[in-house]
C-alpha positions, 0 to 999 in steps of 0.5 A: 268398103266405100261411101259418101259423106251425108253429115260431117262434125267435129267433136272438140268435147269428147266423151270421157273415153276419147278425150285425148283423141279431140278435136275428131271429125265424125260422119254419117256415111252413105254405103253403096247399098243406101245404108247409113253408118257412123264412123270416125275420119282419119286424115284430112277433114272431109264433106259433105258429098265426099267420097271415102272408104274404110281403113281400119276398125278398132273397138267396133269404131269403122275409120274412114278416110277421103278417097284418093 
């Protein structure tokens, strides 16, 4: 699954079930069929107009990281 990044963010104050995980980088992502989605990004921080795809999803979280 690829996309494009609309919005980008790092969490430094995580909710109680991820604070181990801050800071983390969240994004709002364009899919190929114009759909929105929010997910976690792995690896290097991303922007805006970034292209990435998926790589895994755990605990009904997608990660997504920048396309090589």
């Amino acid at each position: 699954m690829t996309a494009v990044v609309y919005t980008e963010t790092v969490v430094h104050s995580a909710p109680t079930a991820f604070v181990e995980d801050a800071p983390y980088q969240l994004a709002i992502v364009t899919l190929d069929d114009g759909s929105r989605l929010t997910v976690r990004i792995e690896g290097p921080r991303v922007a805006i107009g970034d292209a990435v795809c998926r790589v895994r999803s755990q605990d009904g979280i997608f990660y997504f990281r920048r396309e090589e």
